[in-house]
PDB file of the backbone (N, CA, C, O) and the ligand in Angstrom, with CONECT records:
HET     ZN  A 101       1
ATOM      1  N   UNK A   1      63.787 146.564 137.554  1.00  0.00           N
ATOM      2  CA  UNK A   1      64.012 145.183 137.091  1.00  0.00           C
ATOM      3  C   UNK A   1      64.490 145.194 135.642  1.00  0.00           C
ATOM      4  O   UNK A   1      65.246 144.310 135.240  1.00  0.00           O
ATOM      5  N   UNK A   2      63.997 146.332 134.728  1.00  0.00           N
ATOM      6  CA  UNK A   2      64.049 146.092 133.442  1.00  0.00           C
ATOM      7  C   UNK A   2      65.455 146.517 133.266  1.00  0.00           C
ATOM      8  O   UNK A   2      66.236 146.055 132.435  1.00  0.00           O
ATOM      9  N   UNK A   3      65.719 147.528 134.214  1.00  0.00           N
ATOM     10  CA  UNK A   3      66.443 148.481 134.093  1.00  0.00           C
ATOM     11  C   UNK A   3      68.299 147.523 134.115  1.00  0.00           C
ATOM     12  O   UNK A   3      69.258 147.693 133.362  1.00  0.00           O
ATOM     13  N   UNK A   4      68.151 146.681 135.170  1.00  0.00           N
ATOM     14  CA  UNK A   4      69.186 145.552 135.510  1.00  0.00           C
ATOM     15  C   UNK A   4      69.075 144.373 134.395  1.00  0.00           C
ATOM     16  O   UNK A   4      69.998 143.624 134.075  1.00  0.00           O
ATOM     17  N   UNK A   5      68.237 144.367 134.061  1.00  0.00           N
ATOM     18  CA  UNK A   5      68.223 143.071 132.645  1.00  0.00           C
ATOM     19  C   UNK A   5      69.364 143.783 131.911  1.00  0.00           C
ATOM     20  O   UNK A   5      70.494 143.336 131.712  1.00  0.00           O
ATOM     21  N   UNK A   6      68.758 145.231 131.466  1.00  0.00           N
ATOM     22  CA  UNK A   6      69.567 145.959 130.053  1.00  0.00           C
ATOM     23  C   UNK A   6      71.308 146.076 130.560  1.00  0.00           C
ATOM     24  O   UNK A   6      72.285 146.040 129.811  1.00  0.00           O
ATOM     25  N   UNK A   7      71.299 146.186 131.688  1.00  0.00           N
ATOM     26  CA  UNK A   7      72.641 146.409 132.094  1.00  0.00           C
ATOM     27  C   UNK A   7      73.433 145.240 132.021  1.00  0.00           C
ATOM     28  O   UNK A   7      74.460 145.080 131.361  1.00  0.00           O
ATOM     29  N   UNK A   8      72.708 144.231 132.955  1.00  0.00           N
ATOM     30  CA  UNK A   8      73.445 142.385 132.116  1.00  0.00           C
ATOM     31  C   UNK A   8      73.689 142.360 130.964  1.00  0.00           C
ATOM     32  O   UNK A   8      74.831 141.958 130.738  1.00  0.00           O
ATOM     33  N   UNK A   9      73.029 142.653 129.979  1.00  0.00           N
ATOM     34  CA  UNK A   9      73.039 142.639 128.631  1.00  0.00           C
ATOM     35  C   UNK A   9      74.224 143.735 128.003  1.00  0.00           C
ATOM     36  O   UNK A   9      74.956 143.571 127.026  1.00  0.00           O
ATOM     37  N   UNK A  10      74.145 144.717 128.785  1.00  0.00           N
ATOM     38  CA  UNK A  10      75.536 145.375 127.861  1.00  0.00           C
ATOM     39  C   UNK A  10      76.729 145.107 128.977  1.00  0.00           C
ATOM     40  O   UNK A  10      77.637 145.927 128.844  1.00  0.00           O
ATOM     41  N   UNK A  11      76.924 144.244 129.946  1.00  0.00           N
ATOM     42  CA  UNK A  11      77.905 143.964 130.081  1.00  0.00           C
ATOM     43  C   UNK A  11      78.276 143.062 129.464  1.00  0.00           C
ATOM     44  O   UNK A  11      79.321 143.336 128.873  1.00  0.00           O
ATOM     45  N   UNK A  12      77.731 141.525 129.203  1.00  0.00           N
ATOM     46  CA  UNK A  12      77.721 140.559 128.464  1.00  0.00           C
ATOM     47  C   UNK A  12      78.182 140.768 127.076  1.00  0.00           C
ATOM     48  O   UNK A  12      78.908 140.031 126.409  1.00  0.00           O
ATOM     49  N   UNK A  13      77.566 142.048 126.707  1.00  0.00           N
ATOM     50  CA  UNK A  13      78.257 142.540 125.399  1.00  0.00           C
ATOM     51  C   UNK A  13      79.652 143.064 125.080  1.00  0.00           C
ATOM     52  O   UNK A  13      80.414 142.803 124.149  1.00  0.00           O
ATOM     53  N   UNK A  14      79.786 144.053 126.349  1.00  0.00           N
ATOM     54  CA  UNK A  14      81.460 144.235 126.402  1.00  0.00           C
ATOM     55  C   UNK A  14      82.266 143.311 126.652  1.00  0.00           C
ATOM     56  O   UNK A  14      83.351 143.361 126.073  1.00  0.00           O
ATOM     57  N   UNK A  15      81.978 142.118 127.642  1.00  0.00           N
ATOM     58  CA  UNK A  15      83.187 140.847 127.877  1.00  0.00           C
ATOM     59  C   UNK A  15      83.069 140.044 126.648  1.00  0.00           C
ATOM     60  O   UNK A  15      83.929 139.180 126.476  1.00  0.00           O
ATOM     61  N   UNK A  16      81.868 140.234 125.501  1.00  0.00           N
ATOM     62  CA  UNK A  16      82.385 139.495 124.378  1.00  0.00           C
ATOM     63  C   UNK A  16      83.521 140.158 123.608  1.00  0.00           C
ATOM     64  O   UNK A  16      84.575 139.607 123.288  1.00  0.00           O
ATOM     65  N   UNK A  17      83.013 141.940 123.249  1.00  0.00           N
ATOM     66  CA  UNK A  17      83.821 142.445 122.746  1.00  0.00           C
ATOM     67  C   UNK A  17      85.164 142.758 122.977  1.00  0.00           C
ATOM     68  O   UNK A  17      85.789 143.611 122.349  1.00  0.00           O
ATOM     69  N   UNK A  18      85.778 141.790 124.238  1.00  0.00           N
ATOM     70  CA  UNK A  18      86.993 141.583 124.767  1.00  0.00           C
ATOM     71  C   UNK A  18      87.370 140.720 124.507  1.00  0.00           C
ATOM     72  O   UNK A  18      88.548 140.641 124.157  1.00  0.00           O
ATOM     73  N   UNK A  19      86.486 139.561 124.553  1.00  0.00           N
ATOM     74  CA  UNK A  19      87.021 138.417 124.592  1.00  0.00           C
ATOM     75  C   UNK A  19      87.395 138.329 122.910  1.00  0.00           C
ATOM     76  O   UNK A  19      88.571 137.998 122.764  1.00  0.00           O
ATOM     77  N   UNK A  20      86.933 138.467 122.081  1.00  0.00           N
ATOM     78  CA  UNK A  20      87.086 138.588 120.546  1.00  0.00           C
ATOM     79  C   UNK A  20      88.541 139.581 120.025  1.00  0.00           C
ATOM     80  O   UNK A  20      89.259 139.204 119.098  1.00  0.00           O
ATOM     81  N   UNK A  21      88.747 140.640 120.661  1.00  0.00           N
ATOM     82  CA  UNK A  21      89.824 141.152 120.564  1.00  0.00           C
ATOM     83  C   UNK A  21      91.110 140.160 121.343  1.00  0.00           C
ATOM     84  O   UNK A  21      92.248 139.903 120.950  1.00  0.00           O
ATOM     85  N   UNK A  22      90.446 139.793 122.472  1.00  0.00           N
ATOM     86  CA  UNK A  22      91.868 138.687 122.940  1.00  0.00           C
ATOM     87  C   UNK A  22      92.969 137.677 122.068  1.00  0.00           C
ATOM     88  O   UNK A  22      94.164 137.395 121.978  1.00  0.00           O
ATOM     89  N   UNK A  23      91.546 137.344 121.471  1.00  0.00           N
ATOM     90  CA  UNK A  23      91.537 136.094 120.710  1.00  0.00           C
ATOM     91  C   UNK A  23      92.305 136.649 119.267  1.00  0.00           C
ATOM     92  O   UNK A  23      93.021 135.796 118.742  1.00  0.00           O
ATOM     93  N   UNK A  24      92.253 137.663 118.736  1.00  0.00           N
ATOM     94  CA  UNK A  24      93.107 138.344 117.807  1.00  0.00           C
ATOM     95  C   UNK A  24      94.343 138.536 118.235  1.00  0.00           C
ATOM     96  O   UNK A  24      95.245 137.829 117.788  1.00  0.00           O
ATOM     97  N   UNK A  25      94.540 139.303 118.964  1.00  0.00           N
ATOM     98  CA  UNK A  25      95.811 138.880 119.341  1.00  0.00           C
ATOM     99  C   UNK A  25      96.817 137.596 119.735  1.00  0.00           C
ATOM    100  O   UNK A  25      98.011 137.334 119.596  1.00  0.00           O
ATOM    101  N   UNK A  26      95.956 137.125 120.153  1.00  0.00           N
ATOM    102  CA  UNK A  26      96.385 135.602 120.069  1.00  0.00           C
ATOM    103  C   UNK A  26      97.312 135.148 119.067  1.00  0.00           C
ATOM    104  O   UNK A  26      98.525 134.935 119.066  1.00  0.00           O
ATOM    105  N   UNK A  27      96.293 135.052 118.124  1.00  0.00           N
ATOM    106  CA  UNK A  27      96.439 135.105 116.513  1.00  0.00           C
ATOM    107  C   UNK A  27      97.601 135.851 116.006  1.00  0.00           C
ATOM    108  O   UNK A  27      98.308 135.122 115.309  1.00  0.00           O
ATOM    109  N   UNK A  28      97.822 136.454 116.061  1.00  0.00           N
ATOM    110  CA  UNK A  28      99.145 137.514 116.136  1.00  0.00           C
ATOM    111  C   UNK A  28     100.695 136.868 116.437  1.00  0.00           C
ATOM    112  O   UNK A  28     101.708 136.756 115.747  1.00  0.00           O
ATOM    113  N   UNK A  29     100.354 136.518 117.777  1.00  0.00           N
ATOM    114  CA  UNK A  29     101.326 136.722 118.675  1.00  0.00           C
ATOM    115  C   UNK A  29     102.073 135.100 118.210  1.00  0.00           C
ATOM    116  O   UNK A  29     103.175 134.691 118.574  1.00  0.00           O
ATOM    117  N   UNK A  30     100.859 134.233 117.111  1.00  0.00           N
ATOM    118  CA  UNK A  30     101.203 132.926 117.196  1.00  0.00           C
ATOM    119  C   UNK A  30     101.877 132.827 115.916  1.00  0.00           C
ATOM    120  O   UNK A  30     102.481 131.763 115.775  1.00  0.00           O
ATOM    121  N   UNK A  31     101.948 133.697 114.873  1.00  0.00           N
ATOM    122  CA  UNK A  31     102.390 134.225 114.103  1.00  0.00           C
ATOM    123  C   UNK A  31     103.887 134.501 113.834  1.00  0.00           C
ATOM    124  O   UNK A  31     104.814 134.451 113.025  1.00  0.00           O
ATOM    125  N   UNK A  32     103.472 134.829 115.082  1.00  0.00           N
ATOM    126  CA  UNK A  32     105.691 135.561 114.855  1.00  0.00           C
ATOM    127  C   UNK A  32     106.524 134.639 115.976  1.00  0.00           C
ATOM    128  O   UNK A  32     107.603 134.856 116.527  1.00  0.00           O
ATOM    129  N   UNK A  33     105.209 133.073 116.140  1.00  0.00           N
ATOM    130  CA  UNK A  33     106.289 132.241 116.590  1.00  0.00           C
ATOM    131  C   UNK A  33     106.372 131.070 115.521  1.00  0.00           C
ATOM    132  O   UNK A  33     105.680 130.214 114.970  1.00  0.00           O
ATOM    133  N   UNK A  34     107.782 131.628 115.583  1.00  0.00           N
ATOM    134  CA  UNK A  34     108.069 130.501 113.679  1.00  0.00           C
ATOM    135  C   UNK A  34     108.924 129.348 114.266  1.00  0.00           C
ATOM    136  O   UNK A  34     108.772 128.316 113.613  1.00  0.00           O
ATOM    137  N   UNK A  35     109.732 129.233 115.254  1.00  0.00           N
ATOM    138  CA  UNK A  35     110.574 128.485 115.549  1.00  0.00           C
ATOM    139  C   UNK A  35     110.520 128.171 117.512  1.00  0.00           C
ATOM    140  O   UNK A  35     110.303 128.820 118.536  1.00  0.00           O
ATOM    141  N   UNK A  36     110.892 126.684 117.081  1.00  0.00           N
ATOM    142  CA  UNK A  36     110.747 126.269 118.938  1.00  0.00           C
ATOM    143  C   UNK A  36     112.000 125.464 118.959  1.00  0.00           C
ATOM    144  O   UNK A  36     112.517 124.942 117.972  1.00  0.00           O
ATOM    145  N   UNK A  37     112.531 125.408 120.449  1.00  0.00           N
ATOM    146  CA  UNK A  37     113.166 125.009 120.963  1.00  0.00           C
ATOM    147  C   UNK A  37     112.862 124.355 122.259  1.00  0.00           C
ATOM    148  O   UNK A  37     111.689 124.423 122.625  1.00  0.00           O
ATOM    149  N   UNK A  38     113.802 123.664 123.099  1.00  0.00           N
ATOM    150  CA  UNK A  38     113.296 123.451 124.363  1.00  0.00           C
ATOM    151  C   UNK A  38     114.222 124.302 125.616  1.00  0.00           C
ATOM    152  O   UNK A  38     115.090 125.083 125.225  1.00  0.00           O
ATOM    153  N   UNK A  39     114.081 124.184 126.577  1.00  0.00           N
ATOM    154  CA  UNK A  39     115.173 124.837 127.426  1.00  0.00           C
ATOM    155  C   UNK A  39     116.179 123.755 128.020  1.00  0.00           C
ATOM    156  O   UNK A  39     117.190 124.045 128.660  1.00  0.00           O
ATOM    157  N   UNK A  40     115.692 122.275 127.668  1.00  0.00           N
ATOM    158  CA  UNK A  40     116.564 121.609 128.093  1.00  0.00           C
ATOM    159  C   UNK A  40     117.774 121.366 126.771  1.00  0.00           C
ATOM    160  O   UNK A  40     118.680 120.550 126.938  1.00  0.00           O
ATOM    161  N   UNK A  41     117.675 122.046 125.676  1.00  0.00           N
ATOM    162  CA  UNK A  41     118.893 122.396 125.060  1.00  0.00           C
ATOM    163  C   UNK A  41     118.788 123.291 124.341  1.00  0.00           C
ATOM    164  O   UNK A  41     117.823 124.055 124.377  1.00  0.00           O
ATOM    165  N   UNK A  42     119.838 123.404 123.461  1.00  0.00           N
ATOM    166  CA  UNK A  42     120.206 124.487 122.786  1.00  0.00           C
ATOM    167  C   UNK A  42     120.237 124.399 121.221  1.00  0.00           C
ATOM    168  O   UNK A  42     121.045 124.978 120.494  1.00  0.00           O
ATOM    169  N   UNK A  43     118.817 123.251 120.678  1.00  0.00           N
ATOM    170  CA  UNK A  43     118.861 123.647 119.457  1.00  0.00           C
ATOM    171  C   UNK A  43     117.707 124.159 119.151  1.00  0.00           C
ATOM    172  O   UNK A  43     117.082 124.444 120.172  1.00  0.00           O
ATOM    173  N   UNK A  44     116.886 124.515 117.729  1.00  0.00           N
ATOM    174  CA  UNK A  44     115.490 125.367 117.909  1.00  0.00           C
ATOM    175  C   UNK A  44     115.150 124.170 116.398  1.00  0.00           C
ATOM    176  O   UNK A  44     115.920 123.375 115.860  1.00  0.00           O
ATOM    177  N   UNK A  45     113.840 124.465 116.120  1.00  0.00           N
ATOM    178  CA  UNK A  45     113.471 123.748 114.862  1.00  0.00           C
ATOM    179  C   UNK A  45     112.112 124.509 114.726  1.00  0.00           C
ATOM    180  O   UNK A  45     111.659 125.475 115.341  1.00  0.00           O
ATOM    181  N   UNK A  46     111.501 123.560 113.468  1.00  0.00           N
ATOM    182  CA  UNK A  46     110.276 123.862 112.960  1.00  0.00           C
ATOM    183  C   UNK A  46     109.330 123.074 113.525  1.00  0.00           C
ATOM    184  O   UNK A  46     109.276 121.844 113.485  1.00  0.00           O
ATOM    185  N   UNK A  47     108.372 124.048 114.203  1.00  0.00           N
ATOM    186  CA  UNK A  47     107.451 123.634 114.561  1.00  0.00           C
ATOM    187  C   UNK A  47     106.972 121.667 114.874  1.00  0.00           C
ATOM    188  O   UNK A  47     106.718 120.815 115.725  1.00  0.00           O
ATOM    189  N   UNK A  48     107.145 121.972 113.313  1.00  0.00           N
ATOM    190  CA  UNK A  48     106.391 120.297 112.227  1.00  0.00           C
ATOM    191  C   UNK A  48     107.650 119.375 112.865  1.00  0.00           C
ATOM    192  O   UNK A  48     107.103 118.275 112.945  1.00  0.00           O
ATOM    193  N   UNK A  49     108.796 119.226 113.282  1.00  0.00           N
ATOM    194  CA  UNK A  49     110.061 119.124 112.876  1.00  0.00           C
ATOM    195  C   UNK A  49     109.187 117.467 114.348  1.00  0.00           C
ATOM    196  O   UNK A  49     108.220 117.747 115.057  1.00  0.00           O
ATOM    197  N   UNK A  50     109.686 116.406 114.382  1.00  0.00           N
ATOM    198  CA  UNK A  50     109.471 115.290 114.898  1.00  0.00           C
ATOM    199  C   UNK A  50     110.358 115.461 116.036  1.00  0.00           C
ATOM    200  O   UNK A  50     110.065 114.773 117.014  1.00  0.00           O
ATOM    201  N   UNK A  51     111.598 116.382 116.160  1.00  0.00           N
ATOM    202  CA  UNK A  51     111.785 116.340 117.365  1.00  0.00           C
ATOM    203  C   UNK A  51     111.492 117.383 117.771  1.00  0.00           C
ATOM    204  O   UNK A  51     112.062 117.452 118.860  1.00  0.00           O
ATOM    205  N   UNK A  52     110.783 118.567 117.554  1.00  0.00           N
ATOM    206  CA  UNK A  52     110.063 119.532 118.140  1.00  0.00           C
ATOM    207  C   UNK A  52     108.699 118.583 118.558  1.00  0.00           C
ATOM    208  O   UNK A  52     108.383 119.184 119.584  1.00  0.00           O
ATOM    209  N   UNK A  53     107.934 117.754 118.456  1.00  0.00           N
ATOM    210  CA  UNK A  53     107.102 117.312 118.586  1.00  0.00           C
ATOM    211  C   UNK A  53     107.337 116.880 120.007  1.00  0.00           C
ATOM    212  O   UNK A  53     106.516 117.201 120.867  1.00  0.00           O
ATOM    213  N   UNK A  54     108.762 115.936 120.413  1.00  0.00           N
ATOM    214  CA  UNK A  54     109.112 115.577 121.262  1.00  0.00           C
ATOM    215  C   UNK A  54     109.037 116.340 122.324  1.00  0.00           C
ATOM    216  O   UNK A  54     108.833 115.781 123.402  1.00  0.00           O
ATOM    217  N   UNK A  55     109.168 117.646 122.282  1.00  0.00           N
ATOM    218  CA  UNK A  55     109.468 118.872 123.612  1.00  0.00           C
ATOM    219  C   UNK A  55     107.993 118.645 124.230  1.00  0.00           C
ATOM    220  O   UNK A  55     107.095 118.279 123.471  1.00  0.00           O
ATOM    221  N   UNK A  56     107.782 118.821 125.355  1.00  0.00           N
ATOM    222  CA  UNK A  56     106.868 119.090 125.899  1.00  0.00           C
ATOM    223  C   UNK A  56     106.684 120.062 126.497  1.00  0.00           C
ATOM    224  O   UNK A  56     107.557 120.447 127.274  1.00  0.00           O
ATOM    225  N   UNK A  57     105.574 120.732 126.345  1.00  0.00           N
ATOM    226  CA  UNK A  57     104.810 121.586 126.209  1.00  0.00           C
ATOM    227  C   UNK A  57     105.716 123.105 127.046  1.00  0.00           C
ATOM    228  O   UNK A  57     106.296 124.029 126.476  1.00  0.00           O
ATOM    229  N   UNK A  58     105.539 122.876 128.481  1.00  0.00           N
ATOM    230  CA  UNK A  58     106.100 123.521 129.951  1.00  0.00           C
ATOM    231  C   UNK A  58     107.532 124.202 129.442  1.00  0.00           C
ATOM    232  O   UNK A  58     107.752 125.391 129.674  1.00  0.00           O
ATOM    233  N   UNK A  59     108.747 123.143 128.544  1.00  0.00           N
ATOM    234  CA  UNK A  59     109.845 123.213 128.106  1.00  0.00           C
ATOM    235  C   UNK A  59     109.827 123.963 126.872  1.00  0.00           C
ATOM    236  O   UNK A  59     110.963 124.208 126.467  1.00  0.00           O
ATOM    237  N   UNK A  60     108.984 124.361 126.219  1.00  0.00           N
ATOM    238  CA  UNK A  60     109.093 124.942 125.056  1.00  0.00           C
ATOM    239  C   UNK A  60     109.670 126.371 124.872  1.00  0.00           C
ATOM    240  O   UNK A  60     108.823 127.099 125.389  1.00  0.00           O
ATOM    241  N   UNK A  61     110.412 126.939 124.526  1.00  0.00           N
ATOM    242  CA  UNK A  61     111.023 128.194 124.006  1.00  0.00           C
ATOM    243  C   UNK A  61     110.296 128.792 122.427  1.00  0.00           C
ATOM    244  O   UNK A  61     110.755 127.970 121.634  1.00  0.00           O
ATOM    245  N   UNK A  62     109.802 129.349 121.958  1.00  0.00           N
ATOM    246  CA  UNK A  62     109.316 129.720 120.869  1.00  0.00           C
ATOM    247  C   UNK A  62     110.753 131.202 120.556  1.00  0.00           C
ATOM    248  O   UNK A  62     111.409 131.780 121.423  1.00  0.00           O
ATOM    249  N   UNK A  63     110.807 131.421 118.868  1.00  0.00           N
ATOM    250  CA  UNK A  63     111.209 132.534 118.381  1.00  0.00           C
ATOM    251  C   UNK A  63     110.794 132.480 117.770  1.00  0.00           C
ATOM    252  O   UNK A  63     110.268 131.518 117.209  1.00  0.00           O
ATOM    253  N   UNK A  64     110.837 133.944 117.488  1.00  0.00           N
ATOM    254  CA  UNK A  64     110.303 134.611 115.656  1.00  0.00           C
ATOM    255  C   UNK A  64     110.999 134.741 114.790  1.00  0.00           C
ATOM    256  O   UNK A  64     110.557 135.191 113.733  1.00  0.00           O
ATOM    257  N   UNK A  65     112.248 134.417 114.916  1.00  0.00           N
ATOM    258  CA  UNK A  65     112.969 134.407 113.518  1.00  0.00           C
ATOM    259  C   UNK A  65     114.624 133.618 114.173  1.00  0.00           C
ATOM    260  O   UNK A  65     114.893 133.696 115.371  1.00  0.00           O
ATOM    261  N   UNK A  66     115.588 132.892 113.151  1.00  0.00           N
ATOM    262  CA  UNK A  66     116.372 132.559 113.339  1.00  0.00           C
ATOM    263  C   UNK A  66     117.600 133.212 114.040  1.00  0.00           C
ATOM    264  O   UNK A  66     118.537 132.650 114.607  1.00  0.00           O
ATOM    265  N   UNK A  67     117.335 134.675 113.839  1.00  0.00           N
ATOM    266  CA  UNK A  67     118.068 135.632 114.140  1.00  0.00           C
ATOM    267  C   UNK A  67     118.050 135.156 115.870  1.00  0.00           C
ATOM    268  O   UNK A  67     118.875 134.624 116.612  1.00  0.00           O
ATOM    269  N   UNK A  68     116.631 135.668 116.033  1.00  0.00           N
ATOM    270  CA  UNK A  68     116.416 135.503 117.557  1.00  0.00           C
ATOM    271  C   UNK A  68     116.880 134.328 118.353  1.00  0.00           C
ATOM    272  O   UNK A  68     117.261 134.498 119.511  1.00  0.00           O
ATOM    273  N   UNK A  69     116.872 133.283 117.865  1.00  0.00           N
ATOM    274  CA  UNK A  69     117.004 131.803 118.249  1.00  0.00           C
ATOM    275  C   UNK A  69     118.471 132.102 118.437  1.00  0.00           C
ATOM    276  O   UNK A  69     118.834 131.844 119.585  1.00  0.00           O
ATOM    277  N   UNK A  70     119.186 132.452 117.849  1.00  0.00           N
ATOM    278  CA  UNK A  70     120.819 132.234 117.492  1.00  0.00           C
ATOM    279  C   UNK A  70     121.022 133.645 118.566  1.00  0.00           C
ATOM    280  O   UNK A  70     122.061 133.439 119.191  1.00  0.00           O
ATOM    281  N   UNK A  71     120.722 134.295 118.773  1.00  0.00           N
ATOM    282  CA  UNK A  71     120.677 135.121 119.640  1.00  0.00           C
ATOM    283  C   UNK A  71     121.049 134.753 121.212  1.00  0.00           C
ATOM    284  O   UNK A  71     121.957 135.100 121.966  1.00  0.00           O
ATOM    285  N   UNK A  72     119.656 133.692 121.364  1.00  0.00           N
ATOM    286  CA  UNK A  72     119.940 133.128 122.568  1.00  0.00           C
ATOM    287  C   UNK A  72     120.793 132.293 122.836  1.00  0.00           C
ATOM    288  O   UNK A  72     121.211 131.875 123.916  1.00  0.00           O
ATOM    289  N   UNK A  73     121.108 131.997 121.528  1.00  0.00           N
ATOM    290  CA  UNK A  73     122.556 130.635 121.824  1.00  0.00           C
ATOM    291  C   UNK A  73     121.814 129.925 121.444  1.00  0.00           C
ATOM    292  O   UNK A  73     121.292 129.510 122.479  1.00  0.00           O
ATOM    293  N   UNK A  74     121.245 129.335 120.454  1.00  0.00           N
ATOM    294  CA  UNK A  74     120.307 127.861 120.504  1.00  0.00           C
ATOM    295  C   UNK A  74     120.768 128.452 118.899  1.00  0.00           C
ATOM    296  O   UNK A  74     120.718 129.554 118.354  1.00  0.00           O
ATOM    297  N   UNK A  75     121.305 126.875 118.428  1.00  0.00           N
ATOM    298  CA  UNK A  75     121.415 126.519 116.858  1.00  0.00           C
ATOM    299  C   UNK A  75     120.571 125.475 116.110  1.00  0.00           C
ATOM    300  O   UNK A  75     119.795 124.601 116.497  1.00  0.00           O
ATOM    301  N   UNK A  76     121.004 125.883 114.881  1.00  0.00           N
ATOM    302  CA  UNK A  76     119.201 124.573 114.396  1.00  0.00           C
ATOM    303  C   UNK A  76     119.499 123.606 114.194  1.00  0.00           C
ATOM    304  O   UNK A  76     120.700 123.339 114.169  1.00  0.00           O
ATOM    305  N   UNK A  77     118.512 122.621 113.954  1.00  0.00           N
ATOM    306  CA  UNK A  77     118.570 121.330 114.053  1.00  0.00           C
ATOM    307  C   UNK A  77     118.672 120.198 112.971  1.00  0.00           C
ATOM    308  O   UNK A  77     117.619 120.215 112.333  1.00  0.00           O
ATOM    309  N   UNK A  78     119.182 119.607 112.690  1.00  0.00           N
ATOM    310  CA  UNK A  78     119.966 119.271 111.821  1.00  0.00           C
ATOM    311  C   UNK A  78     118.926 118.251 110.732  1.00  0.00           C
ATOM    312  O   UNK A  78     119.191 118.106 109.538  1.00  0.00           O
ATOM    313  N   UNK A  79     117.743 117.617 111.410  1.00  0.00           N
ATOM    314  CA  UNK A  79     116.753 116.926 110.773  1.00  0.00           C
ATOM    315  C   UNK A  79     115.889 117.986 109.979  1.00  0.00           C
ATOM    316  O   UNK A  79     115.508 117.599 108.874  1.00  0.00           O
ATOM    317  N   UNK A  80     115.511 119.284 110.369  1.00  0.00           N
ATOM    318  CA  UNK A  80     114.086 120.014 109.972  1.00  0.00           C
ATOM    319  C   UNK A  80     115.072 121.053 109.391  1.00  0.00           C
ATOM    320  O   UNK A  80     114.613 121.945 108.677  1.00  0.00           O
ATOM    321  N   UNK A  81     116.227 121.002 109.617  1.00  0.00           N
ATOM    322  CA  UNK A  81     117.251 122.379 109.059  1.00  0.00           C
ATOM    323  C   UNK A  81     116.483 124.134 109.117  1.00  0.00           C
ATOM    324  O   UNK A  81     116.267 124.899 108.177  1.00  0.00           O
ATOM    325  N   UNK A  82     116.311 124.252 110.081  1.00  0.00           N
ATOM    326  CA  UNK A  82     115.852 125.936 110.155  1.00  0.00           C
ATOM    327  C   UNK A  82     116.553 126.960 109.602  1.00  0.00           C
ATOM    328  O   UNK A  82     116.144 128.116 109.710  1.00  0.00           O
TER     329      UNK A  82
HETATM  330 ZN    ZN A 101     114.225 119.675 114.133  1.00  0.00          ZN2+
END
C-alpha cells in the first residue's frame, strides 16, 4: 500500500516536471513570433496593430522576422508599418 502511495507521488512529480518544461518552451516559441498575418491575405503586422486584432484566431499566420513574412509573399501593413 505504502509502496503504491510513493509511486503516485513520483509520478505526479515527473508530469509536473514536464509540464513546467512545456510551458518554457512555450515561452520561447512565443518569442520568435514577432509578426502576424492572416491567411485570408497577404499582409503581416504587429501583433498590437488594430487590424491584427481583427484576424481571428484559426486564420492567424505568425513570423519571426520580416524577412520570413516577405518570404511567404505577405507585405506589411501600412497602419502598424512592420
Ligand atoms: Zn497593421
Amino acid at each position: 500500500m505504502r509502496k503504491k502511495l510513493l509511486r503516485v507521488i513520483g509520478v505526479t512529480v515527473l508530469i509536473l516536471i514536464l509540464c513546467s518544461c512545456g510551458s518554457s518552451d512555450g515561452e520561447v516559441l512565443f518569442e520568435e513570433e514577432n509578426y502576424v498575418g492572416s491567411i485570408n491575405s497577404d499582409i503581416y503586422h504587429y501583433p498590437e496593430c488594430k487590424w491584427a486584432n481583427k484576424i481571428k484566431e484559426y486564420n492567424e499566420v505568425w513570423f519571426s522576422s520580416i524577412e520570413d513574412a516577405e518570404n511567404e509573399g505577405y507585405r506589411s501593413c501600412h497602419t502598424c508599418n512592420p
